[in-house]
DOLUMZA-711524 format. One record per residue (C-alpha): chain; y, z, x; residue number from 1. Coordinates in Angstrom, 1 decimal. Layout:
// residues N
@unit A	y Y	z Z	x X	pos NUM
...
// end
This chain:
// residues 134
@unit A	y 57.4	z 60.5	x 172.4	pos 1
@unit A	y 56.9	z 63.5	x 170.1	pos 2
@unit A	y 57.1	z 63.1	x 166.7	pos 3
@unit A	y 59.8	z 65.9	x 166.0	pos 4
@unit A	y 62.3	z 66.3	x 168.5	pos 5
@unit A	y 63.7	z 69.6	x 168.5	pos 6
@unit A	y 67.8	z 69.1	x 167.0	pos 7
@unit A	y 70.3	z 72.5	x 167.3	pos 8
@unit A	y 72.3	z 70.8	x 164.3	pos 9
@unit A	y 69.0	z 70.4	x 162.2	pos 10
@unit A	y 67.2	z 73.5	x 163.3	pos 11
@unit A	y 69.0	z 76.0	x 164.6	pos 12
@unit A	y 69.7	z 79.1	x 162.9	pos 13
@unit A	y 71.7	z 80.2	x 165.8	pos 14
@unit A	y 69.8	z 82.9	x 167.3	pos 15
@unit A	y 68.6	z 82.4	x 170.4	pos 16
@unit A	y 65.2	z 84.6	x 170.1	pos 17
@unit A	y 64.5	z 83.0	x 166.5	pos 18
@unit A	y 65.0	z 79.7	x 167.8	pos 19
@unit A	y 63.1	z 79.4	x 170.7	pos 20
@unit A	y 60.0	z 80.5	x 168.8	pos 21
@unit A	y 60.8	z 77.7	x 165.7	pos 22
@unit A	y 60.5	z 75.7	x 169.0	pos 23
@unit A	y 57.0	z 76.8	x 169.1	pos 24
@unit A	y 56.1	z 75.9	x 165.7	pos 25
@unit A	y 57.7	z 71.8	x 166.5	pos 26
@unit A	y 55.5	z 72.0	x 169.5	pos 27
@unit A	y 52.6	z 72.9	x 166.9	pos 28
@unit A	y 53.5	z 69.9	x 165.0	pos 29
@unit A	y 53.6	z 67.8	x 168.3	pos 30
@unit A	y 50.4	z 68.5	x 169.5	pos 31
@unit A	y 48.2	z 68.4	x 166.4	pos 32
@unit A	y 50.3	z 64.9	x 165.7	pos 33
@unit A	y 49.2	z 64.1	x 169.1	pos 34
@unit A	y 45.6	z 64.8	x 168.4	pos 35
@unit A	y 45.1	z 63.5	x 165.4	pos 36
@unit A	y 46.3	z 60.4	x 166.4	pos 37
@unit A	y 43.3	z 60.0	x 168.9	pos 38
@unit A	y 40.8	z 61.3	x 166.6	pos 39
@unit A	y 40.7	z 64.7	x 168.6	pos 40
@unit A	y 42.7	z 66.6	x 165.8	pos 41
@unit A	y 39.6	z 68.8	x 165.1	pos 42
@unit A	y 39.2	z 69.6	x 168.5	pos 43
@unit A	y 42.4	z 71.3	x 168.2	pos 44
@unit A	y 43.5	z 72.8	x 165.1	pos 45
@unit A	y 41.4	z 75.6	x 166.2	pos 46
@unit A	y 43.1	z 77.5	x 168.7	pos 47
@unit A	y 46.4	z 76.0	x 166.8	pos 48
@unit A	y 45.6	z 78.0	x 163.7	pos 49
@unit A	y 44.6	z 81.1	x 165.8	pos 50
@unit A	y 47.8	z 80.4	x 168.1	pos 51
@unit A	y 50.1	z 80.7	x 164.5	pos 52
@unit A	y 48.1	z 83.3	x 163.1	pos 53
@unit A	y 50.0	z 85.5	x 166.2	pos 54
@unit A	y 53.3	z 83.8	x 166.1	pos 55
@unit A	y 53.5	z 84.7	x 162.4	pos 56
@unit A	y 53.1	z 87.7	x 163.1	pos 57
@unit A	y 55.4	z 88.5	x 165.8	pos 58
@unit A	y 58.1	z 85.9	x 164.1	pos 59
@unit A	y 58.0	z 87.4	x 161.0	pos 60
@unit A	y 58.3	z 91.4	x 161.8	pos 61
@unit A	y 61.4	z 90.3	x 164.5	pos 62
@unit A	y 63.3	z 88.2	x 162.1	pos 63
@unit A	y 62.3	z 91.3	x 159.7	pos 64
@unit A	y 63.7	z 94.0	x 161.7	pos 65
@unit A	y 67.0	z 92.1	x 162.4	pos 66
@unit A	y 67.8	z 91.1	x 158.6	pos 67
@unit A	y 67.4	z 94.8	x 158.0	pos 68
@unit A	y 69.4	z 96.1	x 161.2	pos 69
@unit A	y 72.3	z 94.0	x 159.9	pos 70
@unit A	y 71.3	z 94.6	x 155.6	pos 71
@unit A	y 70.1	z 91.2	x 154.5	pos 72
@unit A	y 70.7	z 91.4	x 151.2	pos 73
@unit A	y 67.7	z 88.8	x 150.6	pos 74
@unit A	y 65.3	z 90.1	x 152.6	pos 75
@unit A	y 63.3	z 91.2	x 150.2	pos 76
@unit A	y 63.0	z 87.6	x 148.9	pos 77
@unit A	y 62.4	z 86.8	x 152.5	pos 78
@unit A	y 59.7	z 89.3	x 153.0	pos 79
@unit A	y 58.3	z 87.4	x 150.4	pos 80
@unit A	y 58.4	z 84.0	x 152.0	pos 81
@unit A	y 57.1	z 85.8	x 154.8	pos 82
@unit A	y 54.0	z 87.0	x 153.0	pos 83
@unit A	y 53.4	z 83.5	x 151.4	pos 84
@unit A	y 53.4	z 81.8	x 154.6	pos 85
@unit A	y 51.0	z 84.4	x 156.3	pos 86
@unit A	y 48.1	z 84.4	x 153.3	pos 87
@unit A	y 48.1	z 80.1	x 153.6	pos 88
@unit A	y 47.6	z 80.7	x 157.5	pos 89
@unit A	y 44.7	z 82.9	x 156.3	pos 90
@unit A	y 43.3	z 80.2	x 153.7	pos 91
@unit A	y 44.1	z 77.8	x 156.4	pos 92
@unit A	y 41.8	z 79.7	x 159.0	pos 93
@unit A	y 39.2	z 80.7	x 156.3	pos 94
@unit A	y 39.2	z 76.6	x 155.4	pos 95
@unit A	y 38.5	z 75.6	x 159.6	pos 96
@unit A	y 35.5	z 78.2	x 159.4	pos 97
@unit A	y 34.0	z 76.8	x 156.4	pos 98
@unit A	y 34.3	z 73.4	x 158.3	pos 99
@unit A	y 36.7	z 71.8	x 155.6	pos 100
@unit A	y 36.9	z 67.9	x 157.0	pos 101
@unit A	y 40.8	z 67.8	x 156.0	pos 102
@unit A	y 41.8	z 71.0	x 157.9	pos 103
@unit A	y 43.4	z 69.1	x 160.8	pos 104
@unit A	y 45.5	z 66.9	x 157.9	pos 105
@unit A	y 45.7	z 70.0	x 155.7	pos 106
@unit A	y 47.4	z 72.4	x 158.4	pos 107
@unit A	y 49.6	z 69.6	x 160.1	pos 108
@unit A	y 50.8	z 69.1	x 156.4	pos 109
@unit A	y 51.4	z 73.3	x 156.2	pos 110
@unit A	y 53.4	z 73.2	x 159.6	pos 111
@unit A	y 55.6	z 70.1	x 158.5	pos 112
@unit A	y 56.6	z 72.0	x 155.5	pos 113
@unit A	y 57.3	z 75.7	x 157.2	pos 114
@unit A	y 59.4	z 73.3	x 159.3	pos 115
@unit A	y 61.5	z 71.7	x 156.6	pos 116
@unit A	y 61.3	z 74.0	x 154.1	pos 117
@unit A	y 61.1	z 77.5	x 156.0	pos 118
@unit A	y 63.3	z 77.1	x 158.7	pos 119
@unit A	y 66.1	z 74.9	x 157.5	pos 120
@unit A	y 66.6	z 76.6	x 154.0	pos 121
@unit A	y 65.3	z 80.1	x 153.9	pos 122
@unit A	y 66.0	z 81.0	x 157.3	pos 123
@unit A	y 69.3	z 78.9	x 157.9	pos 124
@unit A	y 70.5	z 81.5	x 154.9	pos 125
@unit A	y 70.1	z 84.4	x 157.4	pos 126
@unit A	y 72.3	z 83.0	x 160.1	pos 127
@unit A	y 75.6	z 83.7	x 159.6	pos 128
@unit A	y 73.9	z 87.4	x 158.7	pos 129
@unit A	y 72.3	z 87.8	x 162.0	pos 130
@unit A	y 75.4	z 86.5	x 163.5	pos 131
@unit A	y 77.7	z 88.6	x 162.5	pos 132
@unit A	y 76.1	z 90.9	x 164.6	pos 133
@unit A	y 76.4	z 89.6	x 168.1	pos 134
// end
């Protein structure tokens, strides 16, 4: 069993393209929880960290575009979050290279807040935004 099951009422921010990738970032969580819990969290966190580095990316500059399509009037604040979340994948990635022994703890620790913080506060505020639009 996965230790964060995916829950429309807990997660959802009722857009289908945003939340399919947050699905991505529980499967993160999955599979480093997975591998950690074997010992193989090392071998992982890796190709996680460069696997997020991309979604961030992507995620950020579509959710982006949309809350300016339909004038977010936080997105400037969001933009912000945004930025955060990118610079701590860098220190996160810089922090793997340098061979820090916590990374696999550190990151799963990252994606766990993103989750809960992230997702169900800042970007649950853009829903009913976004929604509007359909």
């Amino acid at each position: 069993m996965s230790l964060i099951e995916w829950n429309d009422a807990q997660y959802s921010v009722k857009i289908d393209q945003f939340d399919n990738d947050h699905k991505k970032l529980v499967q993160f969580i999955n599979e480093l929880h997975k591998a950690m819990l074997s010992g193989k969290g090392r071998d992982i966190v890796g190709k996680i960290l460069e696997d997020l580095q991309a979604y961030t990316l992507n995620h950020f500059s579509a959710e982006e575009r949309e809350m300016e399509a339909v004038g977010y009037p936080d997105l400037a604040e969001h933009r912000k979050l945004h930025q955060e979340l990118i610079q701590k994948v860098g220190i996160l990635i810089s922090d793997y290279k340098m061979g820090k022994k916590e990374i696999s703890i550190d990151t799963f620790r990252f994606l766990k807040e993103w989750l809960f913080n992230h997702i169900q506060v800042a970007d649950k505020k853009y829903s009913p935004w976004l929604a509007k639009k359909d």
